[in-house]
MARKEBA-10321 format. One record per residue: residue number from 1; z, y, x of N, C-alpha, C, CB in turn. Coordinates in steps of 0.2 Angstrom, whole numbers, plus 2048, in hexadecimal, padded with zeros to 3 digits. Atoms other than C-alpha are relative to their C-alpha. Last residue first. Glycine has a CB too. Example, Ala and Ser with C-alpha at 12.3 -4.5 7.8 and 13.67 -1.06 7.14 Angstrom:
2
seq:2 | n.pz:7FF | n.py:7FA | n.px:7FC | ca.pz:824 | ca.py:7FB | ca.px:844 | c.pz:803 | c.py:805 | c.px:7FC | cb.pz:7F9 | cb.py:802 | cb.px:802 .
seq:1 | n.pz:800 | n.py:7FA | n.px:804 | ca.pz:827 | ca.py:7EA | ca.px:83E | c.pz:800 | c.py:806 | c.px:804 | cb.pz:806 | cb.py:800 | cb.px:7FB .
! end
This chain:
112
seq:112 | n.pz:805 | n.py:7FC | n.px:7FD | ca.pz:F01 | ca.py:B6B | ca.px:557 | c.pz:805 | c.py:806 | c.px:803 | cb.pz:7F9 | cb.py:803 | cb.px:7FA .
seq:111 | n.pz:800 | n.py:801 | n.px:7F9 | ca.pz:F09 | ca.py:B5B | ca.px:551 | c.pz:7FC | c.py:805 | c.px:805 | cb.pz:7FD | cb.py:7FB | cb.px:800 .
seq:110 | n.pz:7FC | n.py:803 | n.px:7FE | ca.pz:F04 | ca.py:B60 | ca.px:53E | c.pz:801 | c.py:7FE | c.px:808 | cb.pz:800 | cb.py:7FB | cb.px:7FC .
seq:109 | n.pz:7FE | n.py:7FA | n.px:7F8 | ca.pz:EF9 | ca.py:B6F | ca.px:53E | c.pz:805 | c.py:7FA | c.px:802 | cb.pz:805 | cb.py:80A | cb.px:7FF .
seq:108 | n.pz:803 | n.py:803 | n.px:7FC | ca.pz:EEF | ca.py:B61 | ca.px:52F | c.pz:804 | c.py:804 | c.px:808 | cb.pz:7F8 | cb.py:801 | cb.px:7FD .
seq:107 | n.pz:806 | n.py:7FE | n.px:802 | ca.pz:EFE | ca.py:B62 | ca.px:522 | c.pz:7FD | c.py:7FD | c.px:809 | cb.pz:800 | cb.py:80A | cb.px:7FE .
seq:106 | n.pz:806 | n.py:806 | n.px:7FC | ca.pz:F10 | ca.py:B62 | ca.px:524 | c.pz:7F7 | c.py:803 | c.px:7FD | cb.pz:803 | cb.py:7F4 | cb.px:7FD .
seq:105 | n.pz:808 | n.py:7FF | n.px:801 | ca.pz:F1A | ca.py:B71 | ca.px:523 | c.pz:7FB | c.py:7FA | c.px:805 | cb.pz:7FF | cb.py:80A | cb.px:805 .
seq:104 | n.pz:800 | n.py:7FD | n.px:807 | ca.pz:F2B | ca.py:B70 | ca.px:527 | c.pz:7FB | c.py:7FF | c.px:7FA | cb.pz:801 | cb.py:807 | cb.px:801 .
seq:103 | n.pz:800 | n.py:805 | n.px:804 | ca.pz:F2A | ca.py:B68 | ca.px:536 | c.pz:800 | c.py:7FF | c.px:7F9 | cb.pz:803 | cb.py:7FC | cb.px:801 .
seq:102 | n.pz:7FA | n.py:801 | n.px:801 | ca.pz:F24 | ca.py:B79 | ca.px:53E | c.pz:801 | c.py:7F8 | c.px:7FD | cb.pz:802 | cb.py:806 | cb.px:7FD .
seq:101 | n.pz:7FD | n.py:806 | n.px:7FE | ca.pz:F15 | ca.py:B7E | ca.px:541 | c.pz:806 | c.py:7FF | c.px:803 | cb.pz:7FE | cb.py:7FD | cb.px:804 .
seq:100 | n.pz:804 | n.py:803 | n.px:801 | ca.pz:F11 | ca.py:B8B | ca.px:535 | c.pz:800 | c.py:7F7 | c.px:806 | cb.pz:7FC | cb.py:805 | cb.px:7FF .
seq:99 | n.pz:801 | n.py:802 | n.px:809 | ca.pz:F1F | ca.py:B96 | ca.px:533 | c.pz:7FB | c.py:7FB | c.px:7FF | cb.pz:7FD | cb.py:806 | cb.px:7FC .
seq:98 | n.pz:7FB | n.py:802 | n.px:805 | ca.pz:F26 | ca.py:B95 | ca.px:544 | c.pz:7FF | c.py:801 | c.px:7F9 | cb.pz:805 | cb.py:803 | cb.px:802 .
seq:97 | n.pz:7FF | n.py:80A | n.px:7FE | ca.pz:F16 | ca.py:B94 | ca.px:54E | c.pz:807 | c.py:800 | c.px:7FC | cb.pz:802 | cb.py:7FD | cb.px:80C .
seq:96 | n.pz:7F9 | n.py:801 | n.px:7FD | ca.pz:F10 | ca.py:BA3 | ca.px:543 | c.pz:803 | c.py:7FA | c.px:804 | cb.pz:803 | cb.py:800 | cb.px:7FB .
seq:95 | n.pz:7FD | n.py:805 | n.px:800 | ca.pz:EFF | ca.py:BA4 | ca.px:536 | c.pz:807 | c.py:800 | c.px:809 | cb.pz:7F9 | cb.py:7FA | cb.px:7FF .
seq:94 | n.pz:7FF | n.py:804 | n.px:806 | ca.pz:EF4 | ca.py:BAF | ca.px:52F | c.pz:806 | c.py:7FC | c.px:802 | cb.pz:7F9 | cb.py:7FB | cb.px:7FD .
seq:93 | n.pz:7FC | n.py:80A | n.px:800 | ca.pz:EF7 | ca.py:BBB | ca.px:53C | c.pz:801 | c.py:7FD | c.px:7F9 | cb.pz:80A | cb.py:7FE | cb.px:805 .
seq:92 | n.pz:7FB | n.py:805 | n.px:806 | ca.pz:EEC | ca.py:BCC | ca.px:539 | c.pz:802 | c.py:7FA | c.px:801 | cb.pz:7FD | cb.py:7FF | cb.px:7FA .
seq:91 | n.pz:7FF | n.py:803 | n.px:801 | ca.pz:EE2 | ca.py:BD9 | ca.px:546 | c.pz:808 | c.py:7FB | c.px:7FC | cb.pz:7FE | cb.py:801 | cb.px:804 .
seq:90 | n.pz:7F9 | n.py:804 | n.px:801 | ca.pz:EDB | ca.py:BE5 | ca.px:543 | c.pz:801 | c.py:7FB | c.px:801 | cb.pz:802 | cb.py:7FE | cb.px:7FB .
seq:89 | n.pz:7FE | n.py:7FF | n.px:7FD | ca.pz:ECA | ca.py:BED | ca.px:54B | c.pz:809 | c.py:7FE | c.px:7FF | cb.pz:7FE | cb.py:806 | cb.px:801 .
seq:88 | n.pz:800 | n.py:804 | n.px:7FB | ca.pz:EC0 | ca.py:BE1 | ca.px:542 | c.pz:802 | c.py:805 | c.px:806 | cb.pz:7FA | cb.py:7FC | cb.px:800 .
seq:87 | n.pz:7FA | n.py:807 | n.px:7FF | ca.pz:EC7 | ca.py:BEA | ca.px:533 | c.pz:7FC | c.py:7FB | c.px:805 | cb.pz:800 | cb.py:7FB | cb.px:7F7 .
seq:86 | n.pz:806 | n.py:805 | n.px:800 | ca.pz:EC3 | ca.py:BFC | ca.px:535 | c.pz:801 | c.py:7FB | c.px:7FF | cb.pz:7FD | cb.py:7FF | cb.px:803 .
seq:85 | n.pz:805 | n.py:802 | n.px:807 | ca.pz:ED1 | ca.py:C07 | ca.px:52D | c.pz:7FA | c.py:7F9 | c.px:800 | cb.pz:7FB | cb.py:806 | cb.px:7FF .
seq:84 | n.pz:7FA | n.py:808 | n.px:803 | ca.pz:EDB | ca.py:C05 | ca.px:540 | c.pz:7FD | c.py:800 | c.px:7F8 | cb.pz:80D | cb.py:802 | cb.px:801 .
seq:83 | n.pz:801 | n.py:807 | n.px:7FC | ca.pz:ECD | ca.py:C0F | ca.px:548 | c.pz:804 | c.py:7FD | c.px:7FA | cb.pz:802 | cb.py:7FE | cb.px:80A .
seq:82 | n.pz:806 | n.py:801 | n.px:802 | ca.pz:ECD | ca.py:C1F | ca.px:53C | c.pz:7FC | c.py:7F7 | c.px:802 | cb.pz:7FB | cb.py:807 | cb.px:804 .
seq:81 | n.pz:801 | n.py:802 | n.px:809 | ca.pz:EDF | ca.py:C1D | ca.px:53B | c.pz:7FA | c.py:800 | c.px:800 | cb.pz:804 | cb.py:805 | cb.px:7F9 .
seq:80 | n.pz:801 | n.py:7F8 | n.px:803 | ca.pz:EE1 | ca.py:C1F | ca.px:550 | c.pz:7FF | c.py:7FE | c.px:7F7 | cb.pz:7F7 | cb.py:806 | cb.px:805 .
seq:79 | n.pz:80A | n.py:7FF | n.px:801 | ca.pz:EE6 | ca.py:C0C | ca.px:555 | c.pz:800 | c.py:807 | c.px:7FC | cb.pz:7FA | cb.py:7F9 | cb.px:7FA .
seq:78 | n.pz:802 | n.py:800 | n.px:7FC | ca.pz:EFA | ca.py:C0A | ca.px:559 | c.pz:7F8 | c.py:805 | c.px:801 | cb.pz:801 | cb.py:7F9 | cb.px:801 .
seq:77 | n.pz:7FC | n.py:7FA | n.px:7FE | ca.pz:F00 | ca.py:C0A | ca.px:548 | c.pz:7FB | c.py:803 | c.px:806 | cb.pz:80A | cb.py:7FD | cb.px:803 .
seq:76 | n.pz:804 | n.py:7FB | n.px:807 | ca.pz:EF2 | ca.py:BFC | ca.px:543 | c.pz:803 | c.py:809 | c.px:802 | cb.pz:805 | cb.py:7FE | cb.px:7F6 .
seq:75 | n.pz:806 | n.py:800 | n.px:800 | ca.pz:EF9 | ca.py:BF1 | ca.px:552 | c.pz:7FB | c.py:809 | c.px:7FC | cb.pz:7FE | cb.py:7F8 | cb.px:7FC .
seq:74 | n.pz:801 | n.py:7FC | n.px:7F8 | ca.pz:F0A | ca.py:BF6 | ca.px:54D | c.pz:7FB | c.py:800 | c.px:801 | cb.pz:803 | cb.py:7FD | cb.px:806 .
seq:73 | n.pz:7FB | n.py:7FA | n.px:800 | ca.pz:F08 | ca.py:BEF | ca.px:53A | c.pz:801 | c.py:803 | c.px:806 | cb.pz:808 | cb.py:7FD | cb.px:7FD .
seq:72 | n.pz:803 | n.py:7FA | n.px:804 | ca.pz:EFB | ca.py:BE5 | ca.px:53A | c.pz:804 | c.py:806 | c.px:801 | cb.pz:7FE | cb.py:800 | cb.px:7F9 .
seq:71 | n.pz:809 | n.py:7FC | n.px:7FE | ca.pz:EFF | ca.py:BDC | ca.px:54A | c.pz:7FD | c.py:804 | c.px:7F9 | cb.pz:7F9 | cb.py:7FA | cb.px:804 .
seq:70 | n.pz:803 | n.py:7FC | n.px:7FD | ca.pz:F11 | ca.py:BDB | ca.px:546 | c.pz:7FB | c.py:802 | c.px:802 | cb.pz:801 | cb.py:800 | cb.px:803 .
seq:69 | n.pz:800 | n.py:7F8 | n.px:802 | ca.pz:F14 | ca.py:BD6 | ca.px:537 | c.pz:7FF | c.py:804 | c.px:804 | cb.pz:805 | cb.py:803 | cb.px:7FE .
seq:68 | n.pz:807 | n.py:801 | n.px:802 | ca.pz:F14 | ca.py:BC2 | ca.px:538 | c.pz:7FB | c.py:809 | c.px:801 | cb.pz:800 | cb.py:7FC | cb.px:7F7 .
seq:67 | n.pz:803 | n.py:7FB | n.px:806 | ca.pz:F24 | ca.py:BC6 | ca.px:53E | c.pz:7FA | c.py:7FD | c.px:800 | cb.pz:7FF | cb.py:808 | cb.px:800 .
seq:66 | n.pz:804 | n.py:804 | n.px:803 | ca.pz:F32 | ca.py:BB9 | ca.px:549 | c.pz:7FC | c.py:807 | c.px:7FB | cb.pz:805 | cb.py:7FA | cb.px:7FC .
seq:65 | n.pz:800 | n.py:804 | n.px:807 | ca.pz:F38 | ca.py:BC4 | ca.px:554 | c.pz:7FC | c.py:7FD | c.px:7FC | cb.pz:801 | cb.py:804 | cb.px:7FC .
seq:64 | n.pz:7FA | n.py:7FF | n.px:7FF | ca.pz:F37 | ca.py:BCC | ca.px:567 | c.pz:803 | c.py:7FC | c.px:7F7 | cb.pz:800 | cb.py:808 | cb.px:803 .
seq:63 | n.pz:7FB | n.py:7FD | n.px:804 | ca.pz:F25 | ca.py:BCE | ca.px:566 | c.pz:808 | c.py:7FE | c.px:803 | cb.pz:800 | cb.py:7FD | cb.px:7F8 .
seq:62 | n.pz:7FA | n.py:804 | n.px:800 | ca.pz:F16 | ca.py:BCA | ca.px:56F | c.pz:804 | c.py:803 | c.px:7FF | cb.pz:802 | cb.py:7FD | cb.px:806 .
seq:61 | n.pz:7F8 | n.py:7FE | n.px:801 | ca.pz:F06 | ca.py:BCF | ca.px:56C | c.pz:803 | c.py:7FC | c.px:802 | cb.pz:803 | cb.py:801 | cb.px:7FA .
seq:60 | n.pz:7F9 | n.py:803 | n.px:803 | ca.pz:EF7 | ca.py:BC9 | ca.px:574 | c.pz:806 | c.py:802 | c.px:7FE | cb.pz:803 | cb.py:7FC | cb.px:805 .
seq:59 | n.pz:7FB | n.py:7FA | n.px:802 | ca.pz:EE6 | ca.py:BD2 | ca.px:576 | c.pz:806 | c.py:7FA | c.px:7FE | cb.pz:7FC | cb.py:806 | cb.px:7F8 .
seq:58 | n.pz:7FC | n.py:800 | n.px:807 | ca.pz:ED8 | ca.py:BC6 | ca.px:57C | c.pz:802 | c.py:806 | c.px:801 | cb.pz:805 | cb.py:7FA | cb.px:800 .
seq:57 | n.pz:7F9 | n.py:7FE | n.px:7FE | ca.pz:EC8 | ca.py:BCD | ca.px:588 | c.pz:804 | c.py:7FD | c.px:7FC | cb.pz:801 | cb.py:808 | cb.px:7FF .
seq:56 | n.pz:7FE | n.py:803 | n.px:7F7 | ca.pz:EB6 | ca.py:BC5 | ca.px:589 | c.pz:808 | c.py:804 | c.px:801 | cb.pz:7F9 | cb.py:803 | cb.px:807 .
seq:55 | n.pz:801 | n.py:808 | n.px:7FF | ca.pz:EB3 | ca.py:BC7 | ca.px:574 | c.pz:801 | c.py:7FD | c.px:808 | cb.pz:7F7 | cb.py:7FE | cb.px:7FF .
seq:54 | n.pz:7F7 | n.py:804 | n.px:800 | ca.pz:EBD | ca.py:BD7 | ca.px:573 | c.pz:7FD | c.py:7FB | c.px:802 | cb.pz:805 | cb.py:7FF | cb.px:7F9 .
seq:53 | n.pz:803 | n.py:806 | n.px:803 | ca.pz:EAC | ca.py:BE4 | ca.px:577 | c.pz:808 | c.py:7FA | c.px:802 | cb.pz:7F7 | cb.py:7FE | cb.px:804 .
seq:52 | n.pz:805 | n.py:804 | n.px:7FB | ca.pz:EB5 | ca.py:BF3 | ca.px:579 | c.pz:7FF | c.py:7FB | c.px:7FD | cb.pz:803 | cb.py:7FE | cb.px:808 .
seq:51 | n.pz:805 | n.py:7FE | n.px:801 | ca.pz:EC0 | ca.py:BFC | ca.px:56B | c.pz:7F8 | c.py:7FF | c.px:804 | cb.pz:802 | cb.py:807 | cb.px:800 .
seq:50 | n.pz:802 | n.py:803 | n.px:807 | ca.pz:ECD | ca.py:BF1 | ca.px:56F | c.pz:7FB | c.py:804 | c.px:7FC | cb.pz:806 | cb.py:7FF | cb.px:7FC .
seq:49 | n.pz:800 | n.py:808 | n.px:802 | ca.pz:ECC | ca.py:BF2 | ca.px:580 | c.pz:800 | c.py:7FE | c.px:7FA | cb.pz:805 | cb.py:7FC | cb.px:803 .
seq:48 | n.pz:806 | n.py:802 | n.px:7FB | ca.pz:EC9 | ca.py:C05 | ca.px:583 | c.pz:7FE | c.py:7F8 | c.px:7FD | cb.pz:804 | cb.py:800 | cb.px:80B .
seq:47 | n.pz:808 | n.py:7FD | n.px:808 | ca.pz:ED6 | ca.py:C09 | ca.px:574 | c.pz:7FB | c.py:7FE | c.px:805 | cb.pz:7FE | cb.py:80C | cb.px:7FE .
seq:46 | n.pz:800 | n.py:802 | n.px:806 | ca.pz:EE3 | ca.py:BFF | ca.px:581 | c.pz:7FB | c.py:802 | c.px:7FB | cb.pz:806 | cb.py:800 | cb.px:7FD .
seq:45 | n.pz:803 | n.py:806 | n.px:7FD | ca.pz:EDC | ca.py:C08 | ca.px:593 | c.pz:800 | c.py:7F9 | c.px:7F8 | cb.pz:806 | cb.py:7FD | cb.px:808 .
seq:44 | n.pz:806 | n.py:7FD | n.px:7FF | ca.pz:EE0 | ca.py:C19 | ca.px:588 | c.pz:7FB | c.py:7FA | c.px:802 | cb.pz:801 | cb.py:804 | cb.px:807 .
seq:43 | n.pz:800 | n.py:800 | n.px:802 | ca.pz:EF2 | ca.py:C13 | ca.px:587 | c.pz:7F7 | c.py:801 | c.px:7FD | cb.pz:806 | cb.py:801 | cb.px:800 .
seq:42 | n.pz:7FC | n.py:805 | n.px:803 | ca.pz:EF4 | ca.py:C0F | ca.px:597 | c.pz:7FE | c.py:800 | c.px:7F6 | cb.pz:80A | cb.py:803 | cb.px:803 .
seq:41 | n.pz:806 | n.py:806 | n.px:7FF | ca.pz:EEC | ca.py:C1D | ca.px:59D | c.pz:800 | c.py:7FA | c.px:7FE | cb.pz:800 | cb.py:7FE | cb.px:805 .
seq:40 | n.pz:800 | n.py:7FF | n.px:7FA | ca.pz:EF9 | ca.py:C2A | ca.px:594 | c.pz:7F9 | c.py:7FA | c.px:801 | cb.pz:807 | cb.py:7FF | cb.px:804 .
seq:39 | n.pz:807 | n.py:801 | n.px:7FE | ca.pz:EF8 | ca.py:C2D | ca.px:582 | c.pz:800 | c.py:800 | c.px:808 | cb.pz:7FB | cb.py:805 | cb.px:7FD .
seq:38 | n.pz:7FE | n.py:7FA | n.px:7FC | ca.pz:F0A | ca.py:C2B | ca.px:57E | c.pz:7F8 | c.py:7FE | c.px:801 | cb.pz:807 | cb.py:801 | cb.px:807 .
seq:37 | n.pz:805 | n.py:801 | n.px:7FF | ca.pz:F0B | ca.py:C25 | ca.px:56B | c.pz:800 | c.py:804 | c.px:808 | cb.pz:7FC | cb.py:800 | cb.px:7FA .
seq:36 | n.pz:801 | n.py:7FA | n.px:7FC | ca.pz:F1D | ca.py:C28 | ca.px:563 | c.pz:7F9 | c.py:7FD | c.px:805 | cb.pz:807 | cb.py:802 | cb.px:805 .
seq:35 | n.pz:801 | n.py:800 | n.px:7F9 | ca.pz:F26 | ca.py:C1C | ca.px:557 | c.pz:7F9 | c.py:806 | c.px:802 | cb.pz:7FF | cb.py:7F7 | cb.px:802 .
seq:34 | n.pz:802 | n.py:7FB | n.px:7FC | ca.pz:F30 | ca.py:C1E | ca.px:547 | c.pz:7FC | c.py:7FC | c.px:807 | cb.pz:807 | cb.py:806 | cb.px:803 .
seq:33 | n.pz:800 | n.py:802 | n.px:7FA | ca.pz:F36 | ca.py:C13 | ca.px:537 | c.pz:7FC | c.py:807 | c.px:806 | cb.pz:7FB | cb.py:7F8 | cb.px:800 .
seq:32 | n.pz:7FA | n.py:803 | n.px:7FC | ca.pz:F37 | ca.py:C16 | ca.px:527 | c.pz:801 | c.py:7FE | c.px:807 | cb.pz:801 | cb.py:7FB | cb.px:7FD .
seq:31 | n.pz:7FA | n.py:7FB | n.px:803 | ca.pz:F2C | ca.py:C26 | ca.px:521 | c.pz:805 | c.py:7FA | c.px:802 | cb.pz:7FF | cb.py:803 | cb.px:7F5 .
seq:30 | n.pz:7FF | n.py:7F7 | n.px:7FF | ca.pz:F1F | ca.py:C23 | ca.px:52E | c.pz:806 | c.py:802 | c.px:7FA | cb.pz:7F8 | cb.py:805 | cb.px:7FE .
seq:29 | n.pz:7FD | n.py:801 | n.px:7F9 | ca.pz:F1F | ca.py:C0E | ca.px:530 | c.pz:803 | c.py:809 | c.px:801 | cb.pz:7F9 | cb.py:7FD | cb.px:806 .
seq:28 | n.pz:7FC | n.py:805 | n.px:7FF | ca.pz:F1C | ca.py:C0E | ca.px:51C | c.pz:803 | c.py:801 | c.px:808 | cb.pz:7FC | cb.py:7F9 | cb.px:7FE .
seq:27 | n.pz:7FD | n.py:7FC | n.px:804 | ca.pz:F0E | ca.py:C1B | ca.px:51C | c.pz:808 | c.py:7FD | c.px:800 | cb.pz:7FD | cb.py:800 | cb.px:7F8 .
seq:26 | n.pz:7FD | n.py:7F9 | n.px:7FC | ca.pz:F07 | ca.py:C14 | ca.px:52A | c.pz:805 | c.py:802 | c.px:7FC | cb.pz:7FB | cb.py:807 | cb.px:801 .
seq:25 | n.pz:7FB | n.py:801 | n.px:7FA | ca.pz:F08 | ca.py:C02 | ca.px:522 | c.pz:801 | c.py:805 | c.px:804 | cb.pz:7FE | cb.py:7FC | cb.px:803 .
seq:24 | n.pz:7FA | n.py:802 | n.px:800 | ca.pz:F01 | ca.py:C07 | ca.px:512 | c.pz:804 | c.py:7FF | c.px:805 | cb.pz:800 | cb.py:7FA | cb.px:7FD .
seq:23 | n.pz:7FD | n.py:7FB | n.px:803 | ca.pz:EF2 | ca.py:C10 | ca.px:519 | c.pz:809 | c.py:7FF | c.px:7FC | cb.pz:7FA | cb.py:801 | cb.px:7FA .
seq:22 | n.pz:800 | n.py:7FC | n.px:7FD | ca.pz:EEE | ca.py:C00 | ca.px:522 | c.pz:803 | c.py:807 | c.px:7FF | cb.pz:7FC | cb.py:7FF | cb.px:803 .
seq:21 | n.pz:7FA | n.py:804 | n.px:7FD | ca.pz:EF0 | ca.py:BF4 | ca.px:511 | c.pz:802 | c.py:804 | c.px:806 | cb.pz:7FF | cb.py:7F8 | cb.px:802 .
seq:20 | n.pz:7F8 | n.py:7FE | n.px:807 | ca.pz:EE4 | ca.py:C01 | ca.px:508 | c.pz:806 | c.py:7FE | c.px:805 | cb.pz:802 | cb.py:7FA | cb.px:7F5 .
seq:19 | n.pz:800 | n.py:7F7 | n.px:800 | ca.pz:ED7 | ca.py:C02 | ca.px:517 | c.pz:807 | c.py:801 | c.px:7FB | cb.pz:7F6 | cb.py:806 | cb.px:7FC .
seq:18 | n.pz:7FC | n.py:7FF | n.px:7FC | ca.pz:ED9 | ca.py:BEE | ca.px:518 | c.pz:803 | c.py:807 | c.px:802 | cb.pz:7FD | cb.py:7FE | cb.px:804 .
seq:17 | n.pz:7FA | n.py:804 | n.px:801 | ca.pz:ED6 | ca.py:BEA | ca.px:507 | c.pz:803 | c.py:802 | c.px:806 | cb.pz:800 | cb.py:7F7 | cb.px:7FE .
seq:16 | n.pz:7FB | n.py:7FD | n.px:805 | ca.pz:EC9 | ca.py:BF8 | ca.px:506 | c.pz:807 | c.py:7FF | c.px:800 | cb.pz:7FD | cb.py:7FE | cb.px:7FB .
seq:15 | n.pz:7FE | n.py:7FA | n.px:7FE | ca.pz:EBF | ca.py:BF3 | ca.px:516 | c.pz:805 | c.py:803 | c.px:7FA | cb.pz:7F9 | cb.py:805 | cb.px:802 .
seq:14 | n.pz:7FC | n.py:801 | n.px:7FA | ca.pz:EBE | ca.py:BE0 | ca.px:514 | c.pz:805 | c.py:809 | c.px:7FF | cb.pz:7FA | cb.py:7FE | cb.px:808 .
seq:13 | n.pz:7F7 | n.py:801 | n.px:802 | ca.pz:EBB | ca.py:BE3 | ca.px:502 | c.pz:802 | c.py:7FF | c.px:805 | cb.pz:804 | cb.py:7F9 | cb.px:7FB .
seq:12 | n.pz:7FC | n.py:7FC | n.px:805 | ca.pz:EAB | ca.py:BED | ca.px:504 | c.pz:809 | c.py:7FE | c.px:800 | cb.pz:7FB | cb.py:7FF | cb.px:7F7 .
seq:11 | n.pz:7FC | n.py:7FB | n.px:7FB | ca.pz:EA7 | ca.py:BE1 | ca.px:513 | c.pz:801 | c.py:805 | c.px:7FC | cb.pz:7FB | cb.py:803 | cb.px:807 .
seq:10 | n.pz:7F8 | n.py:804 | n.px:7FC | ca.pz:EAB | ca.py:BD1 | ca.px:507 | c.pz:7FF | c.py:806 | c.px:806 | cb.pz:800 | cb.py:7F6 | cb.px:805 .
seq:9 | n.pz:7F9 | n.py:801 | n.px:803 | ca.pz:E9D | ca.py:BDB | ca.px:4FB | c.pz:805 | c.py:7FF | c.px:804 | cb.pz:800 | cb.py:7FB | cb.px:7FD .
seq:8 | n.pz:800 | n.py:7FB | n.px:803 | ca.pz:E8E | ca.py:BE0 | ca.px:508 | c.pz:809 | c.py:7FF | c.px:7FC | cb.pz:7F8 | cb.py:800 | cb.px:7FB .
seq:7 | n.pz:802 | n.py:7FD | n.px:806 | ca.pz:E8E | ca.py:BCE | ca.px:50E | c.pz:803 | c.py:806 | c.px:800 | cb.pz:802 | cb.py:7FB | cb.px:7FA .
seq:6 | n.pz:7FA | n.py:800 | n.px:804 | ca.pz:E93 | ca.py:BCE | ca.px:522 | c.pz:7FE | c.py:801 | c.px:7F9 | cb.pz:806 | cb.py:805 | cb.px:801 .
seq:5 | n.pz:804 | n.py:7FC | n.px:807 | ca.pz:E83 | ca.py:BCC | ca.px:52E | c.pz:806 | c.py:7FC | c.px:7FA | cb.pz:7F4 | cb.py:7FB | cb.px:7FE .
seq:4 | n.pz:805 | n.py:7FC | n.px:7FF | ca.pz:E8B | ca.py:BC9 | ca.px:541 | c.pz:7FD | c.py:804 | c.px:7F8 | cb.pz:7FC | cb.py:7FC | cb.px:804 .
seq:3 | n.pz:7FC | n.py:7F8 | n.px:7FE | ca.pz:E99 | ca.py:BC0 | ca.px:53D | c.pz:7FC | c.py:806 | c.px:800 | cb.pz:802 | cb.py:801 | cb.px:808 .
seq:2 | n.pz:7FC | n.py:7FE | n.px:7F9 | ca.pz:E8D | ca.py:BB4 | ca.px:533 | c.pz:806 | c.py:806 | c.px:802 | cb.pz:7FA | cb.py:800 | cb.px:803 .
seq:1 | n.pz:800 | n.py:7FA | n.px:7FD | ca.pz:E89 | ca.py:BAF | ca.px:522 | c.pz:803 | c.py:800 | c.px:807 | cb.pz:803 | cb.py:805 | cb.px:7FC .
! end
């Protein structure tokens, strides 16, 4: 299969597992934590680009801590809930330069 044509099934579980896990993480960011959305240009020019065609643009976070947690979790915040349900508007780090290459962890990322 391709990007383009997704079996019926894995896009049933794409949108379930990510709609539950997104639903979780508002609900979670809203009764413990707070932040404030200012719709100005700026924030306008972001939904623009990621609701645009992504393949000729990246999107980079950058943190301030070691998480794996931030791009679903803020990312998701960020995106109106009808957008952040979809799941190629998510985005998810499988993986970390300090959890995964590291010396800790051998395997094939070795030297990378």
């Amino acid at each position: 299969w391709s990007r383009e044509h997704v079996p019926v099934l894995l896009e049933w579980s794409r949108r379930i597992s990510i709609g539950l896990t997104t639903l979780a993480i508002r609900l979670f960011m809203n009764t413990y934590g707070s932040y404030s959305i200012h719709d100005d240009k700026h924030y306008r020019h972001f939904l623009e680009v990621v609701l645009g065609d992504r393949r000729s643009q990246g999107l980079v976070t950058v943190s301030n801590h070691r998480s794996l947690f931030d791009d679903p979790g803020v990312v998701s915040c960020l995106l109106p809930l009808h957008v952040a349900v979809v799941p190629k508007y998510n985005r998810w780090g499988i993986c970390s330069q300090e959890y995964c290459f590291n010396q800790a962890l051998p395997g094939i990322v070795k030297g990378y």
